[in-house]
C-alpha positions in Angstrom: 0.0 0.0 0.0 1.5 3.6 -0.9 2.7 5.5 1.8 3.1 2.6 4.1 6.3 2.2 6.7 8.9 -0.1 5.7 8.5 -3.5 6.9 10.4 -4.2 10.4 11.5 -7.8 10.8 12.9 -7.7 14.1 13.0 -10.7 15.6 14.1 -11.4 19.4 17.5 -10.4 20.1 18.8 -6.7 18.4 21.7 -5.6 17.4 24.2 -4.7 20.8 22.7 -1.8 23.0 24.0 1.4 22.3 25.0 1.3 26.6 27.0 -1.8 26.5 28.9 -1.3 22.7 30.3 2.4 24.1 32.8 0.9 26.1 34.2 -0.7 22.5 36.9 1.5 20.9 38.1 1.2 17.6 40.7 -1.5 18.4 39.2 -3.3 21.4 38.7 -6.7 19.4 40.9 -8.3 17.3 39.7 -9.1 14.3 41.4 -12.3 11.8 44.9 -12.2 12.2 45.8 -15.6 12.8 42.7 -17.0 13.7 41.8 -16.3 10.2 44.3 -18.5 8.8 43.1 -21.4 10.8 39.9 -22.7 8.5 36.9 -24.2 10.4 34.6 -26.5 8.6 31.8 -26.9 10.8 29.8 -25.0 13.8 31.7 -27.5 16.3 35.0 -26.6 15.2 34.0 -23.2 15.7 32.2 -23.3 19.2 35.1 -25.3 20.8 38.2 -22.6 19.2 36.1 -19.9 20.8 38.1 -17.6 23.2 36.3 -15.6 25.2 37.4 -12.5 27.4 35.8 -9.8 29.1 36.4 -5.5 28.1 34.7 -3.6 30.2 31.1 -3.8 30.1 31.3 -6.3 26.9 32.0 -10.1 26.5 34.9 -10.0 23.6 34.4 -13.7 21.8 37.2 -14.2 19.0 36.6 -17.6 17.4 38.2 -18.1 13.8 38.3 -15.5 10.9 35.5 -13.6 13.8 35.3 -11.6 16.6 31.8 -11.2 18.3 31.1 -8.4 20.9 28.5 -9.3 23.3 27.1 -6.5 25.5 25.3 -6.8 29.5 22.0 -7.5 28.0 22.7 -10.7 25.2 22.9 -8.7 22.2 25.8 -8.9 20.1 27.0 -8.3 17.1 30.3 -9.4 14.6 32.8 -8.2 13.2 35.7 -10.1 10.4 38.9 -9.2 8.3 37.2 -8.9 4.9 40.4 -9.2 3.3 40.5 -12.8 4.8 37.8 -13.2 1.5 40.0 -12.2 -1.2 42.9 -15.0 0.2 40.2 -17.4 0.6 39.2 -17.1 -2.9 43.1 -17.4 -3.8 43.2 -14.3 -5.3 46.2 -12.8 -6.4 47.0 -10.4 -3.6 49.9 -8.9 -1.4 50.0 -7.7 2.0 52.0 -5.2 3.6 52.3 -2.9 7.0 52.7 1.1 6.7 52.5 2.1 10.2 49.8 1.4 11.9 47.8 -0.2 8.8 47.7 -2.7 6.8 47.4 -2.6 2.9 46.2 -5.8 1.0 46.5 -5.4 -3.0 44.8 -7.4 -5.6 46.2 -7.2 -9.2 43.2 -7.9 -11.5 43.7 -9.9 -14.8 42.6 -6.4 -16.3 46.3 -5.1 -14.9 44.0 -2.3 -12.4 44.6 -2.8 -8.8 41.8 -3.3 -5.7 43.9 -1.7 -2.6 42.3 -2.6 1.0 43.4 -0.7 3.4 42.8 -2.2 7.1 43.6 -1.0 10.7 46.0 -3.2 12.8 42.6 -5.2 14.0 41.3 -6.2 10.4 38.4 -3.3 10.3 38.4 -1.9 7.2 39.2 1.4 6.5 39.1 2.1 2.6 38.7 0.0 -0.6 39.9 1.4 -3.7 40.4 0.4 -7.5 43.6 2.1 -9.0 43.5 1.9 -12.6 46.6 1.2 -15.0 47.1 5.1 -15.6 48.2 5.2 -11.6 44.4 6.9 -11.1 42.6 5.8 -8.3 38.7 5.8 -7.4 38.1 5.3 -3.7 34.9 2.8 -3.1 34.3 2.5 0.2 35.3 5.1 2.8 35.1 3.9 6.4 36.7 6.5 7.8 34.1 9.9 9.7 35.0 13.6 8.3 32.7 15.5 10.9 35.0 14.3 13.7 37.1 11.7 15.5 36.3 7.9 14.4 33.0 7.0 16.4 33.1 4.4 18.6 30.5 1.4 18.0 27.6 3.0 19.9 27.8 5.9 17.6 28.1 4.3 14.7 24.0 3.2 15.0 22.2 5.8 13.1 18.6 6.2 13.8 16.2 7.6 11.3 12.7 7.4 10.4 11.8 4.5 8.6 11.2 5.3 4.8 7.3 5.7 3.1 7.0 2.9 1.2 5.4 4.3 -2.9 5.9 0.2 -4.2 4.1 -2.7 -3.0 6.2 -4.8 -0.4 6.6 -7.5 -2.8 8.8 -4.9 -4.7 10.9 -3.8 -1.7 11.9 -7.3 -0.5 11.7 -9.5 -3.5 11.8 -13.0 -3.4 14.1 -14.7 -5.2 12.3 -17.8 -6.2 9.5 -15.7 -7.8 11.5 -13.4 -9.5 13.1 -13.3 -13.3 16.5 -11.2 -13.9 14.8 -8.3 -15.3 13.2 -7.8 -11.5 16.5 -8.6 -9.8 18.3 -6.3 -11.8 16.0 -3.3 -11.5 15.5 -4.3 -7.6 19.5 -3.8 -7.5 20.1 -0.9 -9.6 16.7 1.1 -7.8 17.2 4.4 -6.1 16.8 4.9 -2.4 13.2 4.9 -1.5 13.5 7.9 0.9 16.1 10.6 0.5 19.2 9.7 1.8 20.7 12.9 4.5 24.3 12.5 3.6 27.1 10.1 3.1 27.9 7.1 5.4 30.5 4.9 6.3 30.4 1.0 5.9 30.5 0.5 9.6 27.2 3.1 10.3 25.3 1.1 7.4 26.3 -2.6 8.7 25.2 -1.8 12.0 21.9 0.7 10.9 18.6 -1.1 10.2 17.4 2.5 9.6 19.7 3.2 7.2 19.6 -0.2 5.0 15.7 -0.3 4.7 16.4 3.0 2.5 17.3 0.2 -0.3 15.4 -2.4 -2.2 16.9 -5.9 -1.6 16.6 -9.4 -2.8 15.7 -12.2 -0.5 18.2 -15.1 -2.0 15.5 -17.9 -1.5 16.4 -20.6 -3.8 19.6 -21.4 -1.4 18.9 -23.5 1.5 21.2 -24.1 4.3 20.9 -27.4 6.2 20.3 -26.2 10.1 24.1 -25.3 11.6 25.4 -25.0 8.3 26.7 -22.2 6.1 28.1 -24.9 3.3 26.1 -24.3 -0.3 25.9 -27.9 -2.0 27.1 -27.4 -6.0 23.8 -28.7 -6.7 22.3 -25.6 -5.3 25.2 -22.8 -6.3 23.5 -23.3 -10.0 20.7 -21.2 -8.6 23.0 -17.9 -7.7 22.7 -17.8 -11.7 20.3 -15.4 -12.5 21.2 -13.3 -9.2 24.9 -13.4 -10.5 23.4 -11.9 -13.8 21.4 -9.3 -12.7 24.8 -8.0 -10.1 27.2 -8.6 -13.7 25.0 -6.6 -15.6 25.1 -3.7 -12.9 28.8 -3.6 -12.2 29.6 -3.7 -15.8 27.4 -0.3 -15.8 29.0 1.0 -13.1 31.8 -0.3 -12.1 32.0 1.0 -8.2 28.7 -0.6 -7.1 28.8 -2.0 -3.7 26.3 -4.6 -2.7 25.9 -6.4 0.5 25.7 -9.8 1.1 23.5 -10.2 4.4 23.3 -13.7 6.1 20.6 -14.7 8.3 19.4 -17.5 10.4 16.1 -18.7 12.6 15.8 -18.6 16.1 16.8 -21.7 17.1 20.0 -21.9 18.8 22.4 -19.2 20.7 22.5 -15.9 19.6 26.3 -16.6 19.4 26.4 -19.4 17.0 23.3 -17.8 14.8 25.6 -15.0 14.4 29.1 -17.0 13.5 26.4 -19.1 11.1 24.8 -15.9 9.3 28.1 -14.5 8.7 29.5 -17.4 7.6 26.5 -17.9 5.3 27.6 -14.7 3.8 30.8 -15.3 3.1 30.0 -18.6 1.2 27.7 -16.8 -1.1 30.0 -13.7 -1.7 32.5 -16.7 -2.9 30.1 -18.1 -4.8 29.2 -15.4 -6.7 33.2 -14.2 -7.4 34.0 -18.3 -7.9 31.5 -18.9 -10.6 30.3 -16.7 -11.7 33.1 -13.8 -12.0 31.3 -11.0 -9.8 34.4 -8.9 -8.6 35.1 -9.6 -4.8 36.2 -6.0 -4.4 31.9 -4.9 -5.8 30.7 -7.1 -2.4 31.0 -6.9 0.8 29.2 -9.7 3.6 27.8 -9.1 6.9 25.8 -11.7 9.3 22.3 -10.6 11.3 21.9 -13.6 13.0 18.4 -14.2 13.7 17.3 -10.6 14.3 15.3 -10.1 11.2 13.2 -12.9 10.8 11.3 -14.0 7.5 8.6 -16.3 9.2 8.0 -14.7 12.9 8.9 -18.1 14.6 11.2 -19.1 17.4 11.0 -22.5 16.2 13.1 -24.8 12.7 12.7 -22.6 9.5 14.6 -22.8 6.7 13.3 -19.7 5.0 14.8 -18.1 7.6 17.8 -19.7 7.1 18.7 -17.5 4.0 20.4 -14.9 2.9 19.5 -11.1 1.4 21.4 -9.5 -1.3 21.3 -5.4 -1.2 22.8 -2.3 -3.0 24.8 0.2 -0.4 26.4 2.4 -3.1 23.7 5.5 -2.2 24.1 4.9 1.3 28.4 5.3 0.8 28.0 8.4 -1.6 25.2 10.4 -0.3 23.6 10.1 -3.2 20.0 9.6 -3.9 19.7 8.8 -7.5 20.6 5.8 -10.3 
């Protein structure tokens, strides 16, 4: 119905209280390093390499390639060296240390270059393409101009949820029901409310506010197995016409971002269902540069966990077992148009 909020699909458990994540600098949890190196295979593996400490008011959990930041009342949220993708993916990259960062490049058949820059933690800071002419194009910029980097708490932008002009079933779409042309205009669609000014990657992985300003894609027609984030090769096929739609928008414009969000249901510890929709993520982003050529450096994956629920039930679900594909280039920019 015109005019109509966006849809909220909050489920139990929120993203960490803005009380408990202030204690949180910019460095208080290590990120990868060399718990990134060491792969884990399965959600056991995971839970019993989990080393947990305590930072002021938070519960610090670092557990391989992750760090999750738990605050006083059970909400948490994660954070990953995105860089750990690219090595994954055994791309042809190069890491080195300028003071207190850390620059990862990738040299691209094409002879441009993707340049990651990372603080000494793994958070990233920039991502930029240089091209063969020694120009450079900055596509993400984590990094505050209107003062000091935030800390997590202030990082959470809260807004007014957009009015919705399209019928739901063209905000979220559905996968399964949808043909390439839909995908691929859901993808390329211009903010559905105005967006007030430019943010960085961090403010938009951690604002529900600020995402619901874009259309997304549910990725239905990829089902995890419960505790799992592995995608069978019988089911990768189905990325196709998703991989399509995202080729056909970064040959267009090449410094399209899009994010990769993993979900799960409720079943299970908040901890795990995070470390499981992350992880979910991940395995799609792969997917989609593994098979089906989408540049690593257009995509960028972050886990929810069960706090936006498809199906509002705290029981087995595999639709909410999924995972949402969504364009953040306005959001970075500031800018409200195609």
């Amino acid at each position: 119905m015109p005019g109509q909020p966006a849809p909220d699909r909050q489920g139990r458990r929120g993203g960490i209280g803005l009380g408990g994540a202030a204690a949180i600098g910019l460095g208080a949890a290590a990120i990868g390093g060399i718990m990134a190196t060491q792969g884990a295979n399965r959600l056991d593996d995971v839970r019993s390499r989990r080393q947990e400490t305590r930072e002021g008011d938070v519960t610090i959990i670092r557990e391989p390639g992750r760090t999750i930041i738990r605050g006083d009342d059970d909400r948490a949220v994660i954070r990953y060296d995105e860089t750990q993708r690219f090595r994954d993916l055994g791309l042809d990259t190069r890491s080195e240390r300028r003071g207190d960062e850390n620059v990862t490049i990738y040299n691209r058949p094409d002879g441009t270059q993707i340049v990651t820059v990372t603080d000494a933690e793994g958070r990233l800071i920039r991502r930029s393409r240089r091209e063969r002419d020694g120009g450079e194009f900055v596509m993400i910029d984590n990094v505050r101009r209107d003062g000091p980097q935030a800390r997590f708490a202030e990082e959470v932008v809260v807004l007014p949820p957009p009015q919705l002009r399209i019928p739901r079933e063209r905000y979220i779409v559905d996968a399964e029901r949808a043909d390439e042309r839909l995908i691929y205009e859901t993808i390329t669609a211009p903010p559905v409310a105005p967006v007030p000014r430019r943010y960085t990657l961090d403010e938009v992985r951690y604002s529900p506010d600020l995402r619901a300003h874009m259309r997304s894609v549910d990725i239905d027609t990829i089902n995890f197995d419960s505790g799992s984030w592995t995608v069978t090769p019988d089911q990768a096929g189905r990325l196709r016409v998703i991989a399509q739609a995202v080729r056909q928008a970064v040959e267009r414009a090449p410094n399209e971002v899009f994010m990769v969000e993993g979900h799960t249901d409720a079943v299970g510890a908040d901890v795990d269902n995070l470390s499981l929709s992350d992880r979910r993520a991940q395995s799609v982003a792969e997917i989609l540069t593994r098979d089906f050529a989408i540049p690593a450096e257009n995509l960028t994956t972050q886990g929810y966990g069960e706090q936006y629920l498809k199906v509002q039930t705290q029981g087995d679900s595999r639709e909410n077992r999924r995972v949402t594909l969504r364009r953040i280039t306005p959001l970075l920019t500031g800018q409200n148009q195609q």
